[in-house]
C-alpha positions as CSV (number, residue, x, y, z in Angstrom):
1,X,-80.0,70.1,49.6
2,X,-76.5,68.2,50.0
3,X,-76.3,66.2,52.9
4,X,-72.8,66.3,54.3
5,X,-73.5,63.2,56.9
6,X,-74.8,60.7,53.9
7,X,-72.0,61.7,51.6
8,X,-69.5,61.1,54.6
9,X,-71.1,57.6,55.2
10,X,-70.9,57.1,51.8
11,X,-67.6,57.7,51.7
12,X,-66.7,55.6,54.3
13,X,-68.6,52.6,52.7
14,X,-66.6,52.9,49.8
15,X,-63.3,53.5,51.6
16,X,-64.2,50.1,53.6
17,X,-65.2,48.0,50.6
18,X,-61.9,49.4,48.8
19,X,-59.4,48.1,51.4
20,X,-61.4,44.8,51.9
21,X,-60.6,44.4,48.5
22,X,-56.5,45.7,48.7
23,X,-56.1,43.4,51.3
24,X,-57.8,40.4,49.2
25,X,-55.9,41.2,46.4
26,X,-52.4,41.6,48.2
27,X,-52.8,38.1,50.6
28,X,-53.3,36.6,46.7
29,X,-50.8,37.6,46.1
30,X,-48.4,36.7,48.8
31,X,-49.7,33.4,48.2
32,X,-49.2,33.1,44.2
33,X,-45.6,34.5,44.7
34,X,-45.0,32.1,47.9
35,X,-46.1,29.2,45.8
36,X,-44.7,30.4,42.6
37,X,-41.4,30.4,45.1
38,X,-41.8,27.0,46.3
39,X,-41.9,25.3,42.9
40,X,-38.9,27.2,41.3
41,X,-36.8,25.8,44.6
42,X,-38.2,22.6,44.1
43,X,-37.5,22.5,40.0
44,X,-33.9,23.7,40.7
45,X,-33.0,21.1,43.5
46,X,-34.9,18.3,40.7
47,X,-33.1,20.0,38.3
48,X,-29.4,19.7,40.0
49,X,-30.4,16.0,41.2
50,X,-30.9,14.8,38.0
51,X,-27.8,16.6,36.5
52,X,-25.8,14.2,39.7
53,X,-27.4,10.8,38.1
54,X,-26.8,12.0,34.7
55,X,-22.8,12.2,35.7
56,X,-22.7,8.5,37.1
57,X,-24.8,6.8,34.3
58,X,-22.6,4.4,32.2
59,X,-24.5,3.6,29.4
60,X,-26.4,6.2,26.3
61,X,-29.6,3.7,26.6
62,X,-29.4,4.2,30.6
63,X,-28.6,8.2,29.9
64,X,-31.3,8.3,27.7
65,X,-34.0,6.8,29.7
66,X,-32.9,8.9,32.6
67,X,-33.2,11.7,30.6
68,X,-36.4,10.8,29.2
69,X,-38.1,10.3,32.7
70,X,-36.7,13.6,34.1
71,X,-38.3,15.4,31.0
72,X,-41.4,13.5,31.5
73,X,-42.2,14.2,35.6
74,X,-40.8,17.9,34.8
75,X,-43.5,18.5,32.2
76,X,-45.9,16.7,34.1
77,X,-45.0,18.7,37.1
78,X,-45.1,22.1,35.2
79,X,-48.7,21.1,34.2
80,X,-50.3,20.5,37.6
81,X,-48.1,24.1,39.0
82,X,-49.6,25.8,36.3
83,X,-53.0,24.7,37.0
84,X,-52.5,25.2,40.3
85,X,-51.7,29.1,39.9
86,X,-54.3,29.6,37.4
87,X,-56.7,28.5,40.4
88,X,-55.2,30.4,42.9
89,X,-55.5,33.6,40.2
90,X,-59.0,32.8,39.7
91,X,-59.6,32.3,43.4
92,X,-57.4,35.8,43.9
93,X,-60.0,38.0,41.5
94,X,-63.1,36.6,43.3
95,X,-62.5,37.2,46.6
96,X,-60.7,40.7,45.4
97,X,-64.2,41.4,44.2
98,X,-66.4,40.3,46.8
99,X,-66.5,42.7,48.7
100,X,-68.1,44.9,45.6
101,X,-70.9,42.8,45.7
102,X,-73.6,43.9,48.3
103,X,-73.0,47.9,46.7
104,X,-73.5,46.7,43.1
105,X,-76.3,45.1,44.0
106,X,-77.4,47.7,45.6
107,X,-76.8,50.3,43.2
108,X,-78.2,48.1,40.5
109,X,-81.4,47.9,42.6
110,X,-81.9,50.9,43.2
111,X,-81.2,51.8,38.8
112,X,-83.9,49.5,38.6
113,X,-86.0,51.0,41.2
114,X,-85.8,54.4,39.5
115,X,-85.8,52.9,35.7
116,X,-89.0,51.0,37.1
117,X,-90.7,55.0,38.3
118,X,-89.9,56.7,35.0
């Protein structure tokens, strides 16, 4: 016979586990997009900065090596951001699917359980 009360807890379970997981997911987010923010600010103001000590350079050797130096930290910098957000995207899809962990266990166990009677 159906039971209306276990299919309502299990419901709710489920429910639970699936906004643990929304709200996981969205403060990821946030914090990829905040970050993500933060560097493109920081690479414009760079960015317009070194365009300022390009205009006052006399010399091409002294332009040059300016320019050189400005490619240089920017790349440099791009690296480490991008690492950076590929952490925080890694860190984002394992605490997204935390919360998924005690029921697949669960339901895995309980597979095994019943491949383990048959």
């Amino acid at each position: 016979m159906f039971n209306f009360d276990d299919a309502n807890k299990k419901s709710k379970e489920a429910i639970d586990v699936a906004v643990k997981s929304y709200s996981a997911w969205t403060k990821g987010l946030q914090a990829i997009a905040t970050e993500a923010a933060d560097y493109s600010k920081k690479s414009f103001e760079d960015g317009v900065a070194h365009v300022e000590k390009l205009t006052s350079v006399k010399s091409v050797e002294a332009a040059f090596e300016l320019q050189t130096n400005f490619v240089k930290s920017s790349y440099e910098g791009f690296v480490a951001e991008a690492t950076k957000i590929g952490e925080m995207y890694a860190d984002l899809a394992k605490d997204a699917y935390k919360p998924y962990e005690a029921p697949v266990a669960k339901a895995t166990a309980a597979v095994k359980a019943a491949a383990a009677a048959a």
